[in-house]
KEKE-3310 file (N, C-alpha, C; in steps of 0.2 Angstrom, whole numbers, plus 5000, padded with zeros to 4 digits):
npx = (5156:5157:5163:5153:5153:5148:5142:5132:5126:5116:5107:5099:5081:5073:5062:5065:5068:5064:5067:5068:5082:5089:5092:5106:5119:5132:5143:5153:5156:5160:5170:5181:5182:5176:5165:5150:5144:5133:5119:5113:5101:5096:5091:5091:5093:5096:5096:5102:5102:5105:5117:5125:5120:5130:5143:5144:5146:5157:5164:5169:5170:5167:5159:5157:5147:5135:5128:5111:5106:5092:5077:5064:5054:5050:5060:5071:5066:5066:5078:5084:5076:5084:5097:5096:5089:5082:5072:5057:5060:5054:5047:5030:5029:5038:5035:5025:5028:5033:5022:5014:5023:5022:5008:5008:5015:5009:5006:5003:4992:4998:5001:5013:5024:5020:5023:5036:5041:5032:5038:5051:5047:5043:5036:5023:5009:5007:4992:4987:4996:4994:4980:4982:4991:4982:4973:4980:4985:4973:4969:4967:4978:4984:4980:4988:5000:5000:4997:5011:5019:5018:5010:4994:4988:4986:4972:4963:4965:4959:4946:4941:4943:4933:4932:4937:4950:4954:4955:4961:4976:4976:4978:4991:4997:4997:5002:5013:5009:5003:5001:5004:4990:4983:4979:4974:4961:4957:4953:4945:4935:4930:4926:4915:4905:4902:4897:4883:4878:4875:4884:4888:4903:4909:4902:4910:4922:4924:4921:4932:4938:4937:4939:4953:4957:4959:4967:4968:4959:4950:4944:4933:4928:4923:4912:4904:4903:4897:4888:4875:4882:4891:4884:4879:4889:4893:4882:4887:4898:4895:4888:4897:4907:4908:4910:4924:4931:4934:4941:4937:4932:4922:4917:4906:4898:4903:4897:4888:4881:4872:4871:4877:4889:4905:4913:4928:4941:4955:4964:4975:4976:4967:4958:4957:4949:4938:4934:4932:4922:4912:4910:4905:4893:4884:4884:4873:4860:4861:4861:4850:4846:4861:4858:4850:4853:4859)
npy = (4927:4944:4961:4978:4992:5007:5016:5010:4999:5009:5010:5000:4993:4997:4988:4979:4983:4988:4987:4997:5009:5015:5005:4998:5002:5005:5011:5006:4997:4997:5004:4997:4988:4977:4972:4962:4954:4958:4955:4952:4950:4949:4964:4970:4975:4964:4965:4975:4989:5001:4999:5001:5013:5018:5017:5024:5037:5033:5036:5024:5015:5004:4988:4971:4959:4945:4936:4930:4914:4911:4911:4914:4926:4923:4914:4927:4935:4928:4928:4940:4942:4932:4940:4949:4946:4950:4945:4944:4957:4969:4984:4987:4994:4989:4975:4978:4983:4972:4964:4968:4969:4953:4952:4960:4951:4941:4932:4928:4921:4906:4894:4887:4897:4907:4904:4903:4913:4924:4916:4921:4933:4935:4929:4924:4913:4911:4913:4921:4931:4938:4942:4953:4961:4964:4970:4984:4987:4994:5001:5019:5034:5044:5036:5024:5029:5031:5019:5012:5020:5018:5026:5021:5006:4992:4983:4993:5005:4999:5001:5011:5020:5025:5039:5056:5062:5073:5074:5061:5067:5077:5070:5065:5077:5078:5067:5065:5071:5060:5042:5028:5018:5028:5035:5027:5022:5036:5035:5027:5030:5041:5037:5029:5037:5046:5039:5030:5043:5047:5058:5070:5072:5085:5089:5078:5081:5095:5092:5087:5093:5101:5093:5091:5101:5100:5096:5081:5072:5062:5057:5067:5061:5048:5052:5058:5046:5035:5040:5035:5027:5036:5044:5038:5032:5044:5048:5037:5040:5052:5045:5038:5046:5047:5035:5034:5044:5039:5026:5017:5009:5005:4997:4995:4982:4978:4989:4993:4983:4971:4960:4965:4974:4978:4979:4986:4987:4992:4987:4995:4994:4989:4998:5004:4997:4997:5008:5006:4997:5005:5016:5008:5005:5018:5018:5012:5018:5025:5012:5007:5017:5014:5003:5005:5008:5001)
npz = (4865:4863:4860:4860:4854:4865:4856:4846:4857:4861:4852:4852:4854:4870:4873:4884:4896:4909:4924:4939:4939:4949:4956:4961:4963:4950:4948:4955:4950:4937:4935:4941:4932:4933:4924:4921:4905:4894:4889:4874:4863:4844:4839:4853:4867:4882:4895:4909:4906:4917:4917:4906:4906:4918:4910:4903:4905:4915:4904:4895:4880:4873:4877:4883:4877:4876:4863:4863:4862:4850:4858:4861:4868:4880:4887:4885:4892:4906:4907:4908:4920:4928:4928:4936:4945:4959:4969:4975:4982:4970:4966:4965:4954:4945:4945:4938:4926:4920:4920:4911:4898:4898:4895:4882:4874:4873:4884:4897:4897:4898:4908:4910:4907:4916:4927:4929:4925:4936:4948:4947:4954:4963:4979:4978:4972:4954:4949:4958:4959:4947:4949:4957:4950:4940:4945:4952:4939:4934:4940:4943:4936:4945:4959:4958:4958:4972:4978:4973:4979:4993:4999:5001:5002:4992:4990:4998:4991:4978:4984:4987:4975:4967:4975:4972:4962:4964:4980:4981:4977:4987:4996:4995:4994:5008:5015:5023:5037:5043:5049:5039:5043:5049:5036:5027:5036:5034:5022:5020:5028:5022:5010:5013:5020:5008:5000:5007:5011:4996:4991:4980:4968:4971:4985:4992:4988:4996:5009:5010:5009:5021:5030:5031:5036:5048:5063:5065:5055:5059:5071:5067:5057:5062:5071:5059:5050:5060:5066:5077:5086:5089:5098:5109:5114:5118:5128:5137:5141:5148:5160:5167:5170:5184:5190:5181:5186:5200:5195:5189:5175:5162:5151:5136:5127:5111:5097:5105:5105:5112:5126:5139:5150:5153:5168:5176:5187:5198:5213:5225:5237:5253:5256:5245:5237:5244:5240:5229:5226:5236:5227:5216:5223:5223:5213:5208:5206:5195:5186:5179:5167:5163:5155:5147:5135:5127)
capx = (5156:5160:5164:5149:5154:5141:5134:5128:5121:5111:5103:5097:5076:5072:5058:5067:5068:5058:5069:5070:5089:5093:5091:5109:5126:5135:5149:5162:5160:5162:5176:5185:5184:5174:5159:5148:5142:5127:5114:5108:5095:5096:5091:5086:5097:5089:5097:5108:5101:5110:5124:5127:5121:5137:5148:5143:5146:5163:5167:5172:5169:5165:5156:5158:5141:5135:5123:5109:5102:5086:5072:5060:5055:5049:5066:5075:5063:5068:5083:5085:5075:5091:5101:5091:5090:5079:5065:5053:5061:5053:5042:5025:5029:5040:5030:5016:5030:5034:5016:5012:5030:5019:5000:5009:5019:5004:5011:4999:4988:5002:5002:5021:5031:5019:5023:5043:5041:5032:5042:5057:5048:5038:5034:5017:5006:5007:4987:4986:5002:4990:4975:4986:4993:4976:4967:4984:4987:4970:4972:4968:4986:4984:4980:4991:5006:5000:5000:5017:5025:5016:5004:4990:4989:4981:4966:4962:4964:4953:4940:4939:4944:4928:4934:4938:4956:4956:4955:4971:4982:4976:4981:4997:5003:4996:5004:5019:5004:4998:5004:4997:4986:4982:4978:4968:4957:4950:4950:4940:4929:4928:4921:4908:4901:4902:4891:4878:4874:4876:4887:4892:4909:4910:4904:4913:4928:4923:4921:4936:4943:4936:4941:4961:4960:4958:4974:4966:4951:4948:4938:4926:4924:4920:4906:4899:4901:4893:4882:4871:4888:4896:4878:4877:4896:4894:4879:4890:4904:4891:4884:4901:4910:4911:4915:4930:4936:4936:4947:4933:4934:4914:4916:4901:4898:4905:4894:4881:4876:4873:4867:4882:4895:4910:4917:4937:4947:4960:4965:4982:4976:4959:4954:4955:4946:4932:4932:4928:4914:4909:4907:4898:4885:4882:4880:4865:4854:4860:4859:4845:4851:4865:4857:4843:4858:4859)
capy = (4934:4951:4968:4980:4999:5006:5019:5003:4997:5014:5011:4993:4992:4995:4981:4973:4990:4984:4988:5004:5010:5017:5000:4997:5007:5001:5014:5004:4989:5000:5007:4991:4984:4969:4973:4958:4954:4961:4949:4954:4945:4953:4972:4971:4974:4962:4967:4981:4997:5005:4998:5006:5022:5020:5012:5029:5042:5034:5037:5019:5015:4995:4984:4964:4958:4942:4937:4926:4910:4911:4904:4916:4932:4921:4914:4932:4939:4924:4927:4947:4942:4930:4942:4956:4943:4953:4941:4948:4964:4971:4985:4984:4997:4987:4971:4981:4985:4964:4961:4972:4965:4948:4956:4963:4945:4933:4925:4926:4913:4902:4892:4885:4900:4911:4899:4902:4922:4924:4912:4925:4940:4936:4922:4923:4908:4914:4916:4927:4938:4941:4946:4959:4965:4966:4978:4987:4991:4994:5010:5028:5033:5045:5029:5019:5031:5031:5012:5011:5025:5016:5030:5017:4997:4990:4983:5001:5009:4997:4997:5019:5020:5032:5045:5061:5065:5080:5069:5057:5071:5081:5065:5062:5081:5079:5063:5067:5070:5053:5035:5024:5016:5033:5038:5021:5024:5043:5034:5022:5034:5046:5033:5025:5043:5047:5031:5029:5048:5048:5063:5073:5076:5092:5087:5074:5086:5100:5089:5083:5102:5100:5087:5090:5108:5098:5093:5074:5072:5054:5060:5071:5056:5044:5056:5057:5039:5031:5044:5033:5024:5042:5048:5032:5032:5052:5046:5034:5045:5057:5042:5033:5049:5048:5030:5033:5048:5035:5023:5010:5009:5002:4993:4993:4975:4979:4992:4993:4977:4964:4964:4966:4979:4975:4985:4984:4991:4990:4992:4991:4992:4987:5005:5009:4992:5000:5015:5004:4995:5011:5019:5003:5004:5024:5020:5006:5023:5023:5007:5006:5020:5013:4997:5007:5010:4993)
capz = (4868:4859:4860:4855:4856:4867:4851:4845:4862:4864:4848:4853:4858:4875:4878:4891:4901:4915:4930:4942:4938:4955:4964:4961:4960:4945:4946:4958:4948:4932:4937:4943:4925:4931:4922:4919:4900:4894:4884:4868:4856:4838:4839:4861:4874:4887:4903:4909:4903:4921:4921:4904:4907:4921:4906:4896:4913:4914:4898:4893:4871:4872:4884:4882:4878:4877:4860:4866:4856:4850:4861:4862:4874:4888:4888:4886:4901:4910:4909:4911:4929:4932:4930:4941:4954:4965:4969:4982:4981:4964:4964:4962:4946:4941:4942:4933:4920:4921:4917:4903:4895:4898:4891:4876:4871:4874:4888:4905:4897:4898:4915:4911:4908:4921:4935:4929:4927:4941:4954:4949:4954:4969:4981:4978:4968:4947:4949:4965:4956:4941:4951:4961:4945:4936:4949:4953:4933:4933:4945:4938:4937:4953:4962:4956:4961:4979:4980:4973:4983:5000:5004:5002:5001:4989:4994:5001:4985:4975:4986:4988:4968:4966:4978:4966:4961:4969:4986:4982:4977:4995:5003:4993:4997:5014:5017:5028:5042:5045:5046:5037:5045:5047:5029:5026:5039:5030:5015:5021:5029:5018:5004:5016:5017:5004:4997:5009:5010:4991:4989:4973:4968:4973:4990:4995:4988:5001:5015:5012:5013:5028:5036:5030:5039:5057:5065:5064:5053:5058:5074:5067:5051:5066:5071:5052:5048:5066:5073:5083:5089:5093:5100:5112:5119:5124:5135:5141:5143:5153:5164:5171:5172:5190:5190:5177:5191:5205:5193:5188:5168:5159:5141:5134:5121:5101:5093:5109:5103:5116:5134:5145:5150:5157:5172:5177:5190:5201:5219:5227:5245:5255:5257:5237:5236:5250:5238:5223:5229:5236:5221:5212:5225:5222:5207:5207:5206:5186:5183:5174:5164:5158:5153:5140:5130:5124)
cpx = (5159:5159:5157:5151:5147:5139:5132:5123:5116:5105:5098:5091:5079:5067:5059:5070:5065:5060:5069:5078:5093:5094:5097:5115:5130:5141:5157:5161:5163:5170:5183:5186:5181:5165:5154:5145:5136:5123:5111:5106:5093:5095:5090:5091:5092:5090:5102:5110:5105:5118:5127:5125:5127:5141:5149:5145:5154:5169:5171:5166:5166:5162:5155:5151:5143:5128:5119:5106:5094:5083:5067:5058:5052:5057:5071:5071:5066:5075:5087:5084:5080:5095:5101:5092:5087:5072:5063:5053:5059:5049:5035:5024:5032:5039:5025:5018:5030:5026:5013:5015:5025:5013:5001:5011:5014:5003:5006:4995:4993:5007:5012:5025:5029:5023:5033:5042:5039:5036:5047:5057:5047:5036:5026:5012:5005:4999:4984:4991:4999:4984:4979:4987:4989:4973:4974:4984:4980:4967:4971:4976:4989:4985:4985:4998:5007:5000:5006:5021:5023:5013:4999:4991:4983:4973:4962:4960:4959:4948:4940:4941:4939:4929:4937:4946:4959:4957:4964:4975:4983:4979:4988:5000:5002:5000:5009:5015:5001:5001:5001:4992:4980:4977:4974:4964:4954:4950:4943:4934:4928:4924:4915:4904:4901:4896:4886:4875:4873:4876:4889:4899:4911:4909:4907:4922:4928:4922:4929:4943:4941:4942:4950:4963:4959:4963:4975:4959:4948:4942:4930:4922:4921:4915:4901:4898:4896:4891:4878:4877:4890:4890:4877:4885:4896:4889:4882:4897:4900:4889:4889:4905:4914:4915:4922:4934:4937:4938:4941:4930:4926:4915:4909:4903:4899:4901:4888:4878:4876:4870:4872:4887:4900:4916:4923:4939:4951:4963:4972:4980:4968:4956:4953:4950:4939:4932:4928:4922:4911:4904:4903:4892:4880:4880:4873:4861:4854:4860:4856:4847:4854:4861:4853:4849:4859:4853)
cpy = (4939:4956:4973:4988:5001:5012:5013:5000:5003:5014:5004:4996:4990:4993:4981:4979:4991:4988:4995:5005:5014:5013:4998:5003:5003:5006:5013:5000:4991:5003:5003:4987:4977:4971:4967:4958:4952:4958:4953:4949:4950:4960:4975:4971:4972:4962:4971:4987:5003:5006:5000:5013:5021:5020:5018:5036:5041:5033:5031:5018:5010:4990:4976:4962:4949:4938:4928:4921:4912:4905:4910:4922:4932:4920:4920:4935:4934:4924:4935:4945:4938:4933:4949:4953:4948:4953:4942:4956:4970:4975:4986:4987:4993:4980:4971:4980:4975:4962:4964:4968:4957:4948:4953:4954:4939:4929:4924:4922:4905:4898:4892:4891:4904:4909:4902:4910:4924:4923:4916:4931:4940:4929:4920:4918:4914:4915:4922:4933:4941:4944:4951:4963:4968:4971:4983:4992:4994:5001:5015:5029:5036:5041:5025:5022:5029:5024:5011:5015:5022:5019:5026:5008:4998:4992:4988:5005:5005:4998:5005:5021:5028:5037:5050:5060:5068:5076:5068:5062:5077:5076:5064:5068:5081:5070:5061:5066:5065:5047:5032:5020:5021:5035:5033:5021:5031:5040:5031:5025:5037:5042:5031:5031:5042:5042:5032:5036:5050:5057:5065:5072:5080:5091:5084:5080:5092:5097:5088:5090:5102:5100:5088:5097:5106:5094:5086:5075:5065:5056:5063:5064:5052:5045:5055:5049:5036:5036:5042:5028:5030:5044:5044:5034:5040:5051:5040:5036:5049:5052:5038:5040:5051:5041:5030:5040:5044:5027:5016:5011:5004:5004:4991:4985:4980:4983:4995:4987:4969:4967:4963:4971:4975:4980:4983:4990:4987:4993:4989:4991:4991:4993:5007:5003:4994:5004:5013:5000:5001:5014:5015:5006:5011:5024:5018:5013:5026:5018:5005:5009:5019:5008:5000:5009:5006:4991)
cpz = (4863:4862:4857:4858:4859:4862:4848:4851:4862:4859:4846:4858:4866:4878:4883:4898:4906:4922:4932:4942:4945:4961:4965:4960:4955:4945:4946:4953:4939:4932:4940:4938:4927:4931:4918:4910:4900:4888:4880:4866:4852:4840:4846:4864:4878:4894:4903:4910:4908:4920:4912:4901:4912:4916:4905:4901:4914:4910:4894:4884:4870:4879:4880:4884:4876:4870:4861:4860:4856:4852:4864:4867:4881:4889:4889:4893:4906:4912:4912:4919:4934:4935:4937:4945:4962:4968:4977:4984:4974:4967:4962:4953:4942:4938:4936:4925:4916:4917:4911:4899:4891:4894:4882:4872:4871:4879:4896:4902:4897:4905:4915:4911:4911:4927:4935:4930:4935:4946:4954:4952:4962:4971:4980:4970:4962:4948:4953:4961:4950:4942:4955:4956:4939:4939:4951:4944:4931:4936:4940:4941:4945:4958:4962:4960:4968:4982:4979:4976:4991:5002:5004:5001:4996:4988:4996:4993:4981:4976:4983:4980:4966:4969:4971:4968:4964:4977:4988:4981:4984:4998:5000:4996:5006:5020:5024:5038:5046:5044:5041:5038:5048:5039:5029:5029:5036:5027:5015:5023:5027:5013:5007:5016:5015:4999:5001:5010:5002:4989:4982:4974:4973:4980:4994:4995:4996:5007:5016:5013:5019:5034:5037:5034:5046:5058:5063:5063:5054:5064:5075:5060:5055:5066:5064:5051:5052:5071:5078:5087:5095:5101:5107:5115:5122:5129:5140:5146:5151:5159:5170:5170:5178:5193:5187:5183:5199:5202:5191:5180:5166:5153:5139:5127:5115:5099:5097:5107:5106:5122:5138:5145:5155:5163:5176:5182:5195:5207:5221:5235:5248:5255:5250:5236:5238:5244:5232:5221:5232:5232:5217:5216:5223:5216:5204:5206:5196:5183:5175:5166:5158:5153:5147:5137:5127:5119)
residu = (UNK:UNK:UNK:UNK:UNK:UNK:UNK:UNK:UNK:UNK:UNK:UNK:UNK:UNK:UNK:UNK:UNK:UNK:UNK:UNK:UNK:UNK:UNK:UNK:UNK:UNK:UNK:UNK:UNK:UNK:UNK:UNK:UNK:UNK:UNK:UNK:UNK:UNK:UNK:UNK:UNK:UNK:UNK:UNK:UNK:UNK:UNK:UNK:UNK:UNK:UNK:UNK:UNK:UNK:UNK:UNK:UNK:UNK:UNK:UNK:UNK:UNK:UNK:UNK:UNK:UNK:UNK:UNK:UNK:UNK:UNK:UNK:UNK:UNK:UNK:UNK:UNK:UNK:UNK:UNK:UNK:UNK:UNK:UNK:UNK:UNK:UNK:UNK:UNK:UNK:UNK:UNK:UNK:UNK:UNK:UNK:UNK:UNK:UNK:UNK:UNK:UNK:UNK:UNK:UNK:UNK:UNK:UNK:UNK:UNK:UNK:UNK:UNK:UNK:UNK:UNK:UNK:UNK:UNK:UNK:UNK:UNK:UNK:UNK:UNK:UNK:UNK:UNK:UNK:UNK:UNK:UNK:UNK:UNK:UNK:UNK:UNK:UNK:UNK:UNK:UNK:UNK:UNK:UNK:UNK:UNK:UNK:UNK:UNK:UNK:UNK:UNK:UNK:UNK:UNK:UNK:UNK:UNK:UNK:UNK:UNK:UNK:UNK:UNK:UNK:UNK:UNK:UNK:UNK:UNK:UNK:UNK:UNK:UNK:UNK:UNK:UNK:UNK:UNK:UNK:UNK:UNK:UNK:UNK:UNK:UNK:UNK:UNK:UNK:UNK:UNK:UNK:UNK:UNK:UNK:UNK:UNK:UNK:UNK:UNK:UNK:UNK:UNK:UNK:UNK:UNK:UNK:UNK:UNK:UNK:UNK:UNK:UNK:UNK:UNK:UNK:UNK:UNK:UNK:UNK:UNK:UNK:UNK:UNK:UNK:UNK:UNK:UNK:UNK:UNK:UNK:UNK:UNK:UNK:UNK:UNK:UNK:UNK:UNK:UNK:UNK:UNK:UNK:UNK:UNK:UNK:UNK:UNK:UNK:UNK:UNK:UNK:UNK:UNK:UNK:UNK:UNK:UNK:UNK:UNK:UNK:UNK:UNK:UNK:UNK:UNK:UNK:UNK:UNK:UNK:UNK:UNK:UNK:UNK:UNK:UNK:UNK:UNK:UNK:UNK:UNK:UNK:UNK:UNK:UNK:UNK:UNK:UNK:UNK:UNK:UNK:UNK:UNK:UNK)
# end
């Protein structure tokens, strides 16, 4: 172990610069004089970069490093991810930055030291962590933000990827608006139009002015996406209207697709019970009716 002034450390490659710097406070431990020692290998500082940007904020001249033996840049990664210690907790940016690191050095075809990288970052099987990391980096950068800040999952964004630009950055500033499970579902509808009517840019953009000037644009997507869905459930709305005002609830089978409905209520005394048989029977004169709907 040695002393290395930190104008020296600052002029040490930042390769191993990997981490998000606001994940940790380094000030009290800075300031408390128990500042752990910071691993070099020849020209690289390879973990720490926070914690002396604090070293340099609370004006101290040296910091006790540590110079590592040579055993190669899996082992120096290997060993920065010890001391980060935040296995499960990483960022998927920061992953992304983890696997680039990897790209650049050779090293993802190399089952034995992925399986070791990997296992530090994320509980997830070294090949599953690499197909994540390949369509993730893979992200127009737009994309790619809105996965890593949580406006979308993944999965969602690979699939809708061809949506314009102009879109993701209306749903990034429009975010606030809508949960997520929220936001995933226009995406999702807006790409399914947007495919199967094969829309231009420009229209699917305009629509999607639309759609973002209506309190909830998922409603009117329902309508464009499953017209003969929407077109079918308002004749059924129109047909049991008077059974649903005398408390008797008609579920049509999944999609209209099937031969059964299923009719639900519920009585608390024999005379609401009389009311609800009642009203079945008044209704035998739509029957039929309903049943062409299927």
């Amino acid at each position: 172990m040695c002393l290395y002034p930190l104008e020296k450390l600052r002029t040490l490659s930042r390769a191993f610069d990997l981490f998000e710097p606001g994940v940790r406070d380094w000030a009290p431990l800075v300031a408390s004089g128990l500042v752990p020692p910071l691993p070099v290998a020849g020209d690289e500082l390879v973990w720490g970069f926070p914690l002396l940007e604090a070293a340099e904020r609370s004006g101290l001249c040296e910091l006790a490093c540590v110079e590592l033996a040579s055993g190669g840049r899996a082992s120096h990664l290997e060993a920065a991810l010890r001391l980060e210690n935040r296995r499960g907790a990483y960022s998927l940016s920061e992953q992304a930055r983890v696997y680039g690191f990897l790209a650049r050095a050779g090293m993802t075809g190399d089952p034995e030291k992925l399986t070791v990288i990997a296992g530090l970052l994320t509980a997830q099987a070294p090949a599953a962590w690499l197909k994540t990391m390949g369509e993730f980096v893979s992200l127009p950068d737009g994309i790619g933000r809105l996965v890593a800040e949580d406006v979308l999952d993944l999965k969602t964004a690979s699939r809708v990827r061809s949506l314009s630009g102009a879109f993701f950055e209306r749903l990034e500033r429009e975010k606030s608006r809508f949960s997520f499970s929220e936001r995933r579902e226009i995406s999702l509808l807006l790409w399914e139009i947007s495919r199967r009517d094969r829309l231009t840019r420009a229209a699917t953009e305009s629509l999607a002015d639309e759609l973002f000037s209506l309190p909830d644009p998922r409603p009117r997507l329902r309508v464009l996406r499953y017209p003969e869905y929407t077109k079918l459930a308002g004749r059924l709305a129109g047909l049991t209207a008077g059974l649903d005002r005398d408390g008797i609830a008609v579920r049509p089978p999944d999609g209209f697709e099937g031969d059964e409905f299923f009719f639900s209520f519920t009585a608390a005394s024999p005379a609401v019970y009389a009311r609800r048989l009642a009203a079945l029977k008044n209704f035998e004169d739509e029957i039929d009716r309903l049943f062409e709907l299927l």
